[in-house]
GUPA-866039 format. One record per atom (N, C-alpha, C): atom name; residue in one letter; x, y, z; residue number from 1. Coordinates in nm, 4 decimals, decimal comma. Example, Ala and Ser with C-alpha at 12.3 -4.5 7.8 and 13.67 -1.06 7.14 Angstrom:
2
+------+------+----------+----------+----------+------+
! name ! resn !       px !       py !       pz ! resi !
+------+------+----------+----------+----------+------+
!    N !    A !   1,3190 !  -0,5690 !   0,7800 !    1 !
!   CA !    A !   1,2300 !  -0,4500 !   0,7800 !    1 !
!    C !    A !   1,3200 !  -0,3300 !   0,7800 !    1 !
!    N !    S !   1,2850 !  -0,2250 !   0,7080 !    2 !
!   CA !    S !   1,3670 !  -0,1060 !   0,7140 !    2 !
!    C !    S !   1,2900 !   0,0030 !   0,7870 !    2 !
+------+------+----------+----------+----------+------+
//
This chain:
119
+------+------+----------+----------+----------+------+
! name ! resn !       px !       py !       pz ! resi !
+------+------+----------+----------+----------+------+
!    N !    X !   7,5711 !   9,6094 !   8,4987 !    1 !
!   CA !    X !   7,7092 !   9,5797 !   8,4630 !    1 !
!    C !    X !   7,7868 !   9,5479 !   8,5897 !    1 !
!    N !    X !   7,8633 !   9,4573 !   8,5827 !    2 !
!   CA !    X !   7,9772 !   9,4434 !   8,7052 !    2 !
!    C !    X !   8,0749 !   9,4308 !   8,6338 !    2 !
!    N !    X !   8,1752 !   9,4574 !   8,7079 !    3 !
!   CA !    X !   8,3008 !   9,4356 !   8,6748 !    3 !
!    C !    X !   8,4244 !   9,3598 !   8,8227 !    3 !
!    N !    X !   8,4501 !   9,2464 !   8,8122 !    4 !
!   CA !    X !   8,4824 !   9,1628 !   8,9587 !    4 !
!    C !    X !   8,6363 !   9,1948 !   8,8990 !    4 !
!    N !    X !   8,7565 !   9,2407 !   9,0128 !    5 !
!   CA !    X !   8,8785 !   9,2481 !   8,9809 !    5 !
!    C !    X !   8,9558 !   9,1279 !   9,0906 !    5 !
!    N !    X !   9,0349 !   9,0601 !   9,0258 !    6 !
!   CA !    X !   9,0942 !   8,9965 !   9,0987 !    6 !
!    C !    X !   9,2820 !   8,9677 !   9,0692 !    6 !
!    N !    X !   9,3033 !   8,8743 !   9,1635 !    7 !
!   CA !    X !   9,4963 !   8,8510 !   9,1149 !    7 !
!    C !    X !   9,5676 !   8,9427 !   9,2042 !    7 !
!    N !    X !   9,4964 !   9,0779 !   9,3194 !    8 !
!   CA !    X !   9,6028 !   9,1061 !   9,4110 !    8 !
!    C !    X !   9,6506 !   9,0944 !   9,4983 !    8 !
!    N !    X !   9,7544 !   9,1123 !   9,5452 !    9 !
!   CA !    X !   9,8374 !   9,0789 !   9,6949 !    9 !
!    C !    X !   9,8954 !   9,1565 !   9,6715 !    9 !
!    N !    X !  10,0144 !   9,0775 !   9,7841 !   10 !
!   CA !    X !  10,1288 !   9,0879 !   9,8467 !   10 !
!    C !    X !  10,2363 !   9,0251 !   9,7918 !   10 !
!    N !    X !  10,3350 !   9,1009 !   9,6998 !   11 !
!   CA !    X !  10,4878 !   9,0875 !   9,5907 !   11 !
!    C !    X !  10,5807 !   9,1478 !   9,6760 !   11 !
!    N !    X !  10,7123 !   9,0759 !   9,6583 !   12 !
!   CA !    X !  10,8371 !   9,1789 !   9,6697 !   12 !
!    C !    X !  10,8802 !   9,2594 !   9,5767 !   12 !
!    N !    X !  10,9380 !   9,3548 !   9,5784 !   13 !
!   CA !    X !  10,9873 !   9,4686 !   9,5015 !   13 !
!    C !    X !  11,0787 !   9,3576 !   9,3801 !   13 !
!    N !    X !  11,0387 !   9,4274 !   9,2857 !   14 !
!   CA !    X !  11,1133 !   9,3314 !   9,1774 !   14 !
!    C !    X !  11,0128 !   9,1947 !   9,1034 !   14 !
!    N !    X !  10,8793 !   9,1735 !   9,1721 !   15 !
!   CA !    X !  10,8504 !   9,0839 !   9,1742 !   15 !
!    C !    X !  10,7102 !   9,0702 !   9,0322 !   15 !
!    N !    X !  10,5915 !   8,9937 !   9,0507 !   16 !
!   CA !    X !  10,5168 !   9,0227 !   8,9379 !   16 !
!    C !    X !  10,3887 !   8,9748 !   8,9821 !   16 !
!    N !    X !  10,2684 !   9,0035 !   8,9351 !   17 !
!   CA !    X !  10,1159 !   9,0023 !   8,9600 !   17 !
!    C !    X !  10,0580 !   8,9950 !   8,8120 !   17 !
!    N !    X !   9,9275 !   8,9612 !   8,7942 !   18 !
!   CA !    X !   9,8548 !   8,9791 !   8,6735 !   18 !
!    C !    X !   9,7137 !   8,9758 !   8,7626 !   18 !
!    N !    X !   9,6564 !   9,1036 !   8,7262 !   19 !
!   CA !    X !   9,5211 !   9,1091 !   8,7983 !   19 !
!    C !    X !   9,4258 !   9,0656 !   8,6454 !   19 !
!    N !    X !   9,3259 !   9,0650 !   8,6714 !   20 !
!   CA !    X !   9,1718 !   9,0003 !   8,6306 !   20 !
!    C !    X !   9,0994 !   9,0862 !   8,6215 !   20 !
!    N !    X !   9,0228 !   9,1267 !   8,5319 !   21 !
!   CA !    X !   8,8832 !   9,1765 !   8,5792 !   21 !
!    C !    X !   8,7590 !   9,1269 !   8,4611 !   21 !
!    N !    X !   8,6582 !   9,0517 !   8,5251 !   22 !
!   CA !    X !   8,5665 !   8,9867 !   8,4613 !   22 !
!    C !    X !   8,4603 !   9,0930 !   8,4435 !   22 !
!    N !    X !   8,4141 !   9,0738 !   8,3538 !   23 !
!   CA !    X !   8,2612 !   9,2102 !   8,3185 !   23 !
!    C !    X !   8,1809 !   9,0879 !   8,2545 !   23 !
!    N !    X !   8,0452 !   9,1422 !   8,3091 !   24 !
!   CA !    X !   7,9380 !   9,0485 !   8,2684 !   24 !
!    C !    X !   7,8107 !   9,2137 !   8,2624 !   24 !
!    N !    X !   7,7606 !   9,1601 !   8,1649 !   25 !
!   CA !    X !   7,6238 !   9,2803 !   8,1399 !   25 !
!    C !    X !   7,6639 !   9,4122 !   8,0456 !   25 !
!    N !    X !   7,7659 !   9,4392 !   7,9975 !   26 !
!   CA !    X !   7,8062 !   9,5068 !   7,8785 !   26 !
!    C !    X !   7,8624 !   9,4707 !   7,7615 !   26 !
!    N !    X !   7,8651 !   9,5662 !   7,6689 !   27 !
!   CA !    X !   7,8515 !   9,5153 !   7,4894 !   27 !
!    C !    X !   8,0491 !   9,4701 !   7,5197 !   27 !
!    N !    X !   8,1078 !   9,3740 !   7,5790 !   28 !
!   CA !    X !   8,2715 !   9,3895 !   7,6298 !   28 !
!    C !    X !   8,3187 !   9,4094 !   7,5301 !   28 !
!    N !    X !   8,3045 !   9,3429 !   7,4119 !   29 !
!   CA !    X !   8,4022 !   9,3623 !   7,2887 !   29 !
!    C !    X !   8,4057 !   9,5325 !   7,2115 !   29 !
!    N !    X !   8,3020 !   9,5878 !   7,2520 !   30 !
!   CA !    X !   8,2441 !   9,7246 !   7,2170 !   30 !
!    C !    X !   8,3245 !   9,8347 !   7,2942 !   30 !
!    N !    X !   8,3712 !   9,8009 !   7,4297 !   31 !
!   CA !    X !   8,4128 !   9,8774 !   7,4865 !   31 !
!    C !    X !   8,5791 !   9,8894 !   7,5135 !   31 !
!    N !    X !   8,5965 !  10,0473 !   7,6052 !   32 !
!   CA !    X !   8,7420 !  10,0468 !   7,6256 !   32 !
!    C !    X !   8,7397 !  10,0253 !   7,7735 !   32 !
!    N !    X !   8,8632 !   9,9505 !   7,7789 !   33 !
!   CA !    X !   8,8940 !   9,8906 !   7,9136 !   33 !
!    C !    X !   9,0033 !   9,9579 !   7,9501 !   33 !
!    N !    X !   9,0010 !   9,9909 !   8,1230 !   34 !
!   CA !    X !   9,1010 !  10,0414 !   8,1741 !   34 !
!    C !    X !   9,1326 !   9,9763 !   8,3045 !   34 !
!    N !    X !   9,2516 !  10,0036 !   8,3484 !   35 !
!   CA !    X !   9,2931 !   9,9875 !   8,4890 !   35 !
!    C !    X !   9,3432 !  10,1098 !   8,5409 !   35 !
!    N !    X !   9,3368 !  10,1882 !   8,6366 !   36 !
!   CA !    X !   9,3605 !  10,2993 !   8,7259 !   36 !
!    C !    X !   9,3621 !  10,2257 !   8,9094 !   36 !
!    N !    X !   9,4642 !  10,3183 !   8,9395 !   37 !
!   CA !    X !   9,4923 !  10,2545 !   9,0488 !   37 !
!    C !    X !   9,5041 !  10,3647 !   9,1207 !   37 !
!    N !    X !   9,4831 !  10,3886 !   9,2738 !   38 !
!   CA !    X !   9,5032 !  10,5189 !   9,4591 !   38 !
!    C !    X !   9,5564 !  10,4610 !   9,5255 !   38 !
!    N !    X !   9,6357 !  10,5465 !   9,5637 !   39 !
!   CA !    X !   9,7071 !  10,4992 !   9,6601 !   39 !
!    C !    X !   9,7040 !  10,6143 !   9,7825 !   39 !
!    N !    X !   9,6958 !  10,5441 !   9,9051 !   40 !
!   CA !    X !   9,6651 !  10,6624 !   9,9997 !   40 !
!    C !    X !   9,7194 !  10,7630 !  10,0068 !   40 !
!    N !    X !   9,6168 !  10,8625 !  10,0225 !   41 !
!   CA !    X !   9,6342 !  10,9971 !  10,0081 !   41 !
!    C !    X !   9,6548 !  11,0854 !   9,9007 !   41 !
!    N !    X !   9,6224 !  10,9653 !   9,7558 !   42 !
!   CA !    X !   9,6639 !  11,0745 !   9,6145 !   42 !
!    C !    X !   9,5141 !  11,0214 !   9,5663 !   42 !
!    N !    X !   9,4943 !  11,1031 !   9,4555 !   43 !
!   CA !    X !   9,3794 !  11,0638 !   9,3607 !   43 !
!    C !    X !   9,4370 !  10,9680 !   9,2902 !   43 !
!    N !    X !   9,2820 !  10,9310 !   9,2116 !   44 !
!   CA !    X !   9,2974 !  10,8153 !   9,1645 !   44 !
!    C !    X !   9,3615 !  10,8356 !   9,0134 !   44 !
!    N !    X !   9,4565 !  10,7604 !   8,9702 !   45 !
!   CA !    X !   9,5396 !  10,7670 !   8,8118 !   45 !
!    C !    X !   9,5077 !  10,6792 !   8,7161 !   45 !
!    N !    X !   9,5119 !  10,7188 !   8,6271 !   46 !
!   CA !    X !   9,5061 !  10,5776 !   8,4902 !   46 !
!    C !    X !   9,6555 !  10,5104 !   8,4873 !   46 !
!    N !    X !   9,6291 !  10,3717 !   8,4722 !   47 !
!   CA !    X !   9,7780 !  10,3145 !   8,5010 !   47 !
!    C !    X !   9,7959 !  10,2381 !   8,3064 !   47 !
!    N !    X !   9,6717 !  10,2294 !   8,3025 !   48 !
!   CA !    X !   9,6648 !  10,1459 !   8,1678 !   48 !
!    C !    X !   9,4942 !  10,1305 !   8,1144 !   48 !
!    N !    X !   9,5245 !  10,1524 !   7,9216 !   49 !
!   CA !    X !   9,4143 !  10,1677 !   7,8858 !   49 !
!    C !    X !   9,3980 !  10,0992 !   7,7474 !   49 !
!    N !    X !   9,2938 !   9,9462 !   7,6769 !   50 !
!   CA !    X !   9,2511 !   9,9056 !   7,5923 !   50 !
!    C !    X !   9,1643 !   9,9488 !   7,5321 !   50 !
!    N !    X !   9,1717 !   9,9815 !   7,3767 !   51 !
!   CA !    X !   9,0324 !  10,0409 !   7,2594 !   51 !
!    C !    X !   8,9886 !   9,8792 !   7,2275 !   51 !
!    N !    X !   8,8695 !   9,9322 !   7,1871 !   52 !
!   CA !    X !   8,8080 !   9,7924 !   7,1606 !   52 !
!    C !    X !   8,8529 !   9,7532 !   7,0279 !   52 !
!    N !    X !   8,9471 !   9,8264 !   7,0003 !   53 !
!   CA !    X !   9,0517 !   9,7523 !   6,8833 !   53 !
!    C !    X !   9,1323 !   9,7108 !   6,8899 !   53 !
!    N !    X !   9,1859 !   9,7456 !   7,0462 !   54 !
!   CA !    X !   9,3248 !   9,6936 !   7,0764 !   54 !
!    C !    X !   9,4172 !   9,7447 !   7,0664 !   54 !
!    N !    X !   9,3918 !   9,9097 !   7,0620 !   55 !
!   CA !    X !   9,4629 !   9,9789 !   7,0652 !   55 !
!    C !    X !   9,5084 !  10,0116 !   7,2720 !   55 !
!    N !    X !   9,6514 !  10,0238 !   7,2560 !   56 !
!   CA !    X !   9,6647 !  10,0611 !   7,4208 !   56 !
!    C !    X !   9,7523 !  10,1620 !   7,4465 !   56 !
!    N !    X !   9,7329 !  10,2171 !   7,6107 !   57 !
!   CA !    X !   9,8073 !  10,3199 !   7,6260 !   57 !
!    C !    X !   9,8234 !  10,3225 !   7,7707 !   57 !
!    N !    X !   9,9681 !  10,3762 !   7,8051 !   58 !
!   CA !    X !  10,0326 !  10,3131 !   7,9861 !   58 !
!    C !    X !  10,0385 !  10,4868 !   7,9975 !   58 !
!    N !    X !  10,0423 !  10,4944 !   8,1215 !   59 !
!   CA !    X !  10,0980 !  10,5554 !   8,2672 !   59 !
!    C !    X !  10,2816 !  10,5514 !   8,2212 !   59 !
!    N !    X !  10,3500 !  10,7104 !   8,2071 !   60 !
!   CA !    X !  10,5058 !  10,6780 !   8,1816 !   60 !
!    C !    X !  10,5432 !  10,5889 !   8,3136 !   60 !
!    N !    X !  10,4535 !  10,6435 !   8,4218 !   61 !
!   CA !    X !  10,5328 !  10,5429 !   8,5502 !   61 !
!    C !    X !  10,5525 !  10,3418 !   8,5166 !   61 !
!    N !    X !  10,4564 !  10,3314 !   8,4244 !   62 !
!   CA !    X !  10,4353 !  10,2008 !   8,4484 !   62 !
!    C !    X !  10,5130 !  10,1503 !   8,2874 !   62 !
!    N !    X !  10,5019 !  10,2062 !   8,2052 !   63 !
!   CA !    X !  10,5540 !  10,1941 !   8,0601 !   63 !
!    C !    X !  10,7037 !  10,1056 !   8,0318 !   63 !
!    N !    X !  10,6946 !   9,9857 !   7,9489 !   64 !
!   CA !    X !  10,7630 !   9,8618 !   7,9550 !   64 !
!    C !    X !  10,7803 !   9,7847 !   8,1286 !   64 !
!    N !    X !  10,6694 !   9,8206 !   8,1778 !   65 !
!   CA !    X !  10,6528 !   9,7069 !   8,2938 !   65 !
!    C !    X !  10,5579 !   9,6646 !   8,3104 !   65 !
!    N !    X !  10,4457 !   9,7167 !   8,2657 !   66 !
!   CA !    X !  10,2924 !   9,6397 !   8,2356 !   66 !
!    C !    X !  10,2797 !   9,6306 !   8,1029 !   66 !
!    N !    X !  10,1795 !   9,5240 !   8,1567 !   67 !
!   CA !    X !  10,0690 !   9,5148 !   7,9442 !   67 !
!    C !    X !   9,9905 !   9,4892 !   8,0253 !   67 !
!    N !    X !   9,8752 !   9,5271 !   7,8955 !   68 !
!   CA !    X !   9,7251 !   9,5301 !   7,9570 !   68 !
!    C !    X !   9,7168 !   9,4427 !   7,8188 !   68 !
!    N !    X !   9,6118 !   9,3401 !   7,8605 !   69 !
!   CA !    X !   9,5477 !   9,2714 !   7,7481 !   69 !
!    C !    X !   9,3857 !   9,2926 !   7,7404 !   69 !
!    N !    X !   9,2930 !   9,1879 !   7,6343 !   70 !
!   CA !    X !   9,2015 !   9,1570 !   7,6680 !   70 !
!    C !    X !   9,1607 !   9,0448 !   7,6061 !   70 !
!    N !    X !   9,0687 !   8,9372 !   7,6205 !   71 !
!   CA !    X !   9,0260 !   8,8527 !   7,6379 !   71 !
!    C !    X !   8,8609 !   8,8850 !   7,5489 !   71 !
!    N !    X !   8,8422 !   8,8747 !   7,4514 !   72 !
!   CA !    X !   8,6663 !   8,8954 !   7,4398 !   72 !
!    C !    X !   8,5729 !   8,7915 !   7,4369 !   72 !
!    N !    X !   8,6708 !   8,6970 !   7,4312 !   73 !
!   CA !    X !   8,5891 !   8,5463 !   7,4156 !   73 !
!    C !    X !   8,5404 !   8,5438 !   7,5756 !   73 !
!    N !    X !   8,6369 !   8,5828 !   7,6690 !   74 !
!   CA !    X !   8,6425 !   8,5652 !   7,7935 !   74 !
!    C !    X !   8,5591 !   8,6443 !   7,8779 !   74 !
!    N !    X !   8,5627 !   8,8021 !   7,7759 !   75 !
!   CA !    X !   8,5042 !   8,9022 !   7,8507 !   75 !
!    C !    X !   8,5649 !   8,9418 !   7,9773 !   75 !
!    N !    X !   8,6925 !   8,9719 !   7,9502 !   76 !
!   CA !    X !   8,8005 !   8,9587 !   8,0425 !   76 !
!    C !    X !   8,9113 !   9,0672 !   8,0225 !   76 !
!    N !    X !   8,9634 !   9,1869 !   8,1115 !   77 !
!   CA !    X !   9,0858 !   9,2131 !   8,0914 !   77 !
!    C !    X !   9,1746 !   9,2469 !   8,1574 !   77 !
!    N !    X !   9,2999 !   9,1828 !   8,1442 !   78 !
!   CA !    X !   9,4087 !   9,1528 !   8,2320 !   78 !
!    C !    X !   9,5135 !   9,2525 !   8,2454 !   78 !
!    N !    X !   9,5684 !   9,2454 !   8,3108 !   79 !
!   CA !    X !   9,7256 !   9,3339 !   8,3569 !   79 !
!    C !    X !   9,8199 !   9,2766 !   8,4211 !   79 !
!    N !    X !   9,9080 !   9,2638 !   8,3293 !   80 !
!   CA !    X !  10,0390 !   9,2308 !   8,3711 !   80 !
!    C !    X !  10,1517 !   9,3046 !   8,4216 !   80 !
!    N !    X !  10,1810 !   9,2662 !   8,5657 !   81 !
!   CA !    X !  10,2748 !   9,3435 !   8,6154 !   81 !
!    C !    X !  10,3835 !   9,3001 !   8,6598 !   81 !
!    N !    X !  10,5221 !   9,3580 !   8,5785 !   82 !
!   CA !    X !  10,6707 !   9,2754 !   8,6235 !   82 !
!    C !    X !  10,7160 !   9,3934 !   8,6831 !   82 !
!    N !    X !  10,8883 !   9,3611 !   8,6965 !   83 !
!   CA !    X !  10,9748 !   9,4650 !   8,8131 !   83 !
!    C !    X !  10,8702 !   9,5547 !   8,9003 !   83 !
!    N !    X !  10,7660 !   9,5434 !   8,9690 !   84 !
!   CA !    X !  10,6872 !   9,5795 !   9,0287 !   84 !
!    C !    X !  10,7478 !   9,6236 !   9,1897 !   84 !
!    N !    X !  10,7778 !   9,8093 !   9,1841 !   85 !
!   CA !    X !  10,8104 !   9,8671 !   9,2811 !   85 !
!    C !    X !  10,7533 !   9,9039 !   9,3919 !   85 !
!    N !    X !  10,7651 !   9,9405 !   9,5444 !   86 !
!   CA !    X !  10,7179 !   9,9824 !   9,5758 !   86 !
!    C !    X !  10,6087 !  10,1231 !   9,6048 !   86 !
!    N !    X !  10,6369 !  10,1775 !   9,5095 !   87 !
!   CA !    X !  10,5835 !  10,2881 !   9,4476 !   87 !
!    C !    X !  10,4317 !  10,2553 !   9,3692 !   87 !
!    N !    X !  10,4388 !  10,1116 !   9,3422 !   88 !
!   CA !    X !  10,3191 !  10,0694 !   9,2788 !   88 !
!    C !    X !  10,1947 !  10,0454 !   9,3679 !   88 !
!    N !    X !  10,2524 !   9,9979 !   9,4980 !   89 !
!   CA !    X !  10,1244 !   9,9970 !   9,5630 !   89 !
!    C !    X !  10,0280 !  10,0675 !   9,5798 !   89 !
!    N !    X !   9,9093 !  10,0151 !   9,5465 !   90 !
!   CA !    X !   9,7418 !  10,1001 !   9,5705 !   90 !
!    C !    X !   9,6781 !   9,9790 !   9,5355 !   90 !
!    N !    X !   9,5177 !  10,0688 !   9,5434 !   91 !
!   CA !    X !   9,4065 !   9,9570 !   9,4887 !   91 !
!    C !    X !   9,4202 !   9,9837 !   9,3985 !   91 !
!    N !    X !   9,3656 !   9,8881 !   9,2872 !   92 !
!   CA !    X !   9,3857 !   9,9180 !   9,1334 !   92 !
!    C !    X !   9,2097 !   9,8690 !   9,0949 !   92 !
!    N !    X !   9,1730 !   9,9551 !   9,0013 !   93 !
!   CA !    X !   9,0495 !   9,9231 !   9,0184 !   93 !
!    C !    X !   8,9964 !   9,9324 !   8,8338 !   93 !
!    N !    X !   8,9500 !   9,8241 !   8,7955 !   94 !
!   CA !    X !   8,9242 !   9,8260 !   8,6492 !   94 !
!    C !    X !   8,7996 !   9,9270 !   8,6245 !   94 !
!    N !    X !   8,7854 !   9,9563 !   8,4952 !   95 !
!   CA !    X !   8,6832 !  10,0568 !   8,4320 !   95 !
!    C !    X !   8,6471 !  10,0335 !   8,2763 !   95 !
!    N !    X !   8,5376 !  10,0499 !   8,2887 !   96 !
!   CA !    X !   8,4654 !  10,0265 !   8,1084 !   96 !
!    C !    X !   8,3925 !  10,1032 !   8,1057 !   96 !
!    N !    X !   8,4226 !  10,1754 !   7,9530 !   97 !
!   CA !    X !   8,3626 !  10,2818 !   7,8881 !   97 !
!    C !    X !   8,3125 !  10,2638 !   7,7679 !   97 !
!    N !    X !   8,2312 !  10,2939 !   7,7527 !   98 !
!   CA !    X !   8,1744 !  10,2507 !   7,5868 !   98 !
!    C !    X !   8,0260 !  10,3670 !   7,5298 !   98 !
!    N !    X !   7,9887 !  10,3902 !   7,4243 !   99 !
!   CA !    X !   7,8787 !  10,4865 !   7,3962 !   99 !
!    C !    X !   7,8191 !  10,3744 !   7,3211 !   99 !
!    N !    X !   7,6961 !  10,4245 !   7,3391 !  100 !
!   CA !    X !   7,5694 !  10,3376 !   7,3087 !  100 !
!    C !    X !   7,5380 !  10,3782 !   7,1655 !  100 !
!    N !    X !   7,4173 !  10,3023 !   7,1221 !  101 !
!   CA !    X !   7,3629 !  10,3548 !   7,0047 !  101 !
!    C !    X !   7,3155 !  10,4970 !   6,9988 !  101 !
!    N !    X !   7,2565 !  10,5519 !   7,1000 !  102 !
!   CA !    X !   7,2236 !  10,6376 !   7,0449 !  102 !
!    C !    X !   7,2903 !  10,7669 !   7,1433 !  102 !
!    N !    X !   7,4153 !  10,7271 !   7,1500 !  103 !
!   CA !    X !   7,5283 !  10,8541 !   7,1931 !  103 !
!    C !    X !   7,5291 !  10,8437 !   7,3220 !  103 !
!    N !    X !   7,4488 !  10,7865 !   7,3995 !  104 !
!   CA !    X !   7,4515 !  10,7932 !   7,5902 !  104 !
!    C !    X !   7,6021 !  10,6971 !   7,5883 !  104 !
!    N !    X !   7,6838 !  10,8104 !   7,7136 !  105 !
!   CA !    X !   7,8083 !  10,7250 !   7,7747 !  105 !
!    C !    X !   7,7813 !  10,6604 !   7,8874 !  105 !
!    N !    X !   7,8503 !  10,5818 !   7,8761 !  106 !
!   CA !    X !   7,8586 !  10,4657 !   7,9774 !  106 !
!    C !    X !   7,9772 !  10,4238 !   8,0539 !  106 !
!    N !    X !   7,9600 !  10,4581 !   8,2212 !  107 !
!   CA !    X !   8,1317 !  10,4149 !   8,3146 !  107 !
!    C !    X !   8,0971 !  10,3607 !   8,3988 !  107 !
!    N !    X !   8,1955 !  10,2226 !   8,4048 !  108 !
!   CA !    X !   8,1305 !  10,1674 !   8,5077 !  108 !
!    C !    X !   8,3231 !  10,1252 !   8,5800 !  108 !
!    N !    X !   8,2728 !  10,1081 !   8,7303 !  109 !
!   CA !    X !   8,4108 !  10,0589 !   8,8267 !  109 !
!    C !    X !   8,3616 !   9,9600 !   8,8790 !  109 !
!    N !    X !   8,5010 !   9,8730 !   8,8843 !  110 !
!   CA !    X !   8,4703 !   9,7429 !   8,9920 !  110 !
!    C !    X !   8,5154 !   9,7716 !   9,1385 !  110 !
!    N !    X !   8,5260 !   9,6900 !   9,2120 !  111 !
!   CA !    X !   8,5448 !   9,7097 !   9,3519 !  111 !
!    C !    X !   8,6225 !   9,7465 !   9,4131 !  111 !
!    N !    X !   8,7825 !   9,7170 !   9,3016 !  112 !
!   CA !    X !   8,9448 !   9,7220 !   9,3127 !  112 !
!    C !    X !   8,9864 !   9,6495 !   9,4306 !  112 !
!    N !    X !   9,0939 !   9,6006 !   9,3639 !  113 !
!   CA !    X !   9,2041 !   9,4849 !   9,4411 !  113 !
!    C !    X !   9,2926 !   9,5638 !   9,5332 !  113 !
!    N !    X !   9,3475 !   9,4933 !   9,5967 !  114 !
!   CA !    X !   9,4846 !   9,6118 !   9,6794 !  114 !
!    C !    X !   9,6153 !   9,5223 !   9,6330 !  114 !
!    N !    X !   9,7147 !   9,5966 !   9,5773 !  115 !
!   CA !    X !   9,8350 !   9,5468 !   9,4980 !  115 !
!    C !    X !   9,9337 !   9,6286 !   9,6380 !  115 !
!    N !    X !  10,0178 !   9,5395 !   9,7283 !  116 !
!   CA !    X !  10,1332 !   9,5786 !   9,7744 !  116 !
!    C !    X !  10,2454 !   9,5445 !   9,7634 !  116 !
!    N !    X !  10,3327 !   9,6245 !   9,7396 !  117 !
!   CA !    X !  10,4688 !   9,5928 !   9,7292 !  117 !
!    C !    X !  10,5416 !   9,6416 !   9,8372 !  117 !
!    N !    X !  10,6434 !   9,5398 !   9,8344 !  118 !
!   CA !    X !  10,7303 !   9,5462 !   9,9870 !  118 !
!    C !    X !  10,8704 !   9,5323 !   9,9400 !  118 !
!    N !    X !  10,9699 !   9,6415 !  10,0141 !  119 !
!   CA !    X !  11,0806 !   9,6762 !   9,9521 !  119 !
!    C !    X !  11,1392 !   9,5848 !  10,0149 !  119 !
+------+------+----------+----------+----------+------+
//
């Protein structure tokens, strides 16, 4: 499984990003997709999370300033980020979870992007 994240930089405070993350080698439509993001010196957080129904769920920090989508044709899922504070900066790093047929779980991380914001 991989999972390649892309779409980050360098925003001004106020400003907006939409990161990427492509998965190739898992059941994608089967699974739940996340984005979690560190920022130095804290552990790592869930910022945003897709059911493979499409069901979703934010981070209060981030709540009416991201959407998380997904893409299954694409095998793809995105994050959209507006009024984007400095407080947001970290790597943000996608994740897929899914259980198999016969109950084994499955987590996999991509490489994570670095998202900075500059006041």
């Amino acid at each position: 499984v991989q999972l390649v994240e892309s779409g980050g930089g360098l925003v001004q405070a106020g400003g907006s990003l939409r990161l990427s993350c492509a998965a190739s080698g898992s059941p994608f439509s089967m699974t739940t997709m996340g984005w979690y993001r560190q920022a130095p010196g804290k552990q790592r957080e869930l910022v945003a999370v897709i059911s493979s129904g499409g069901s979703t769920n934010y981070a209060d920090s981030v709540k009416g300033r991201f959407t998380i989508s997904r893409d299954n044709a694409k095998n793809t899922v995105y994050l959209q980020m507006n009024s984007l504070k400095p407080e947001d900066t970290a790597v943000y790093y996608c994740n897929s979870k899914w259980i198999g047929r016969l109950g084994s779980s499955y987590d996999y991380w991509g490489q994570g992007t670095q998202v900075t914001v500059s006041s």
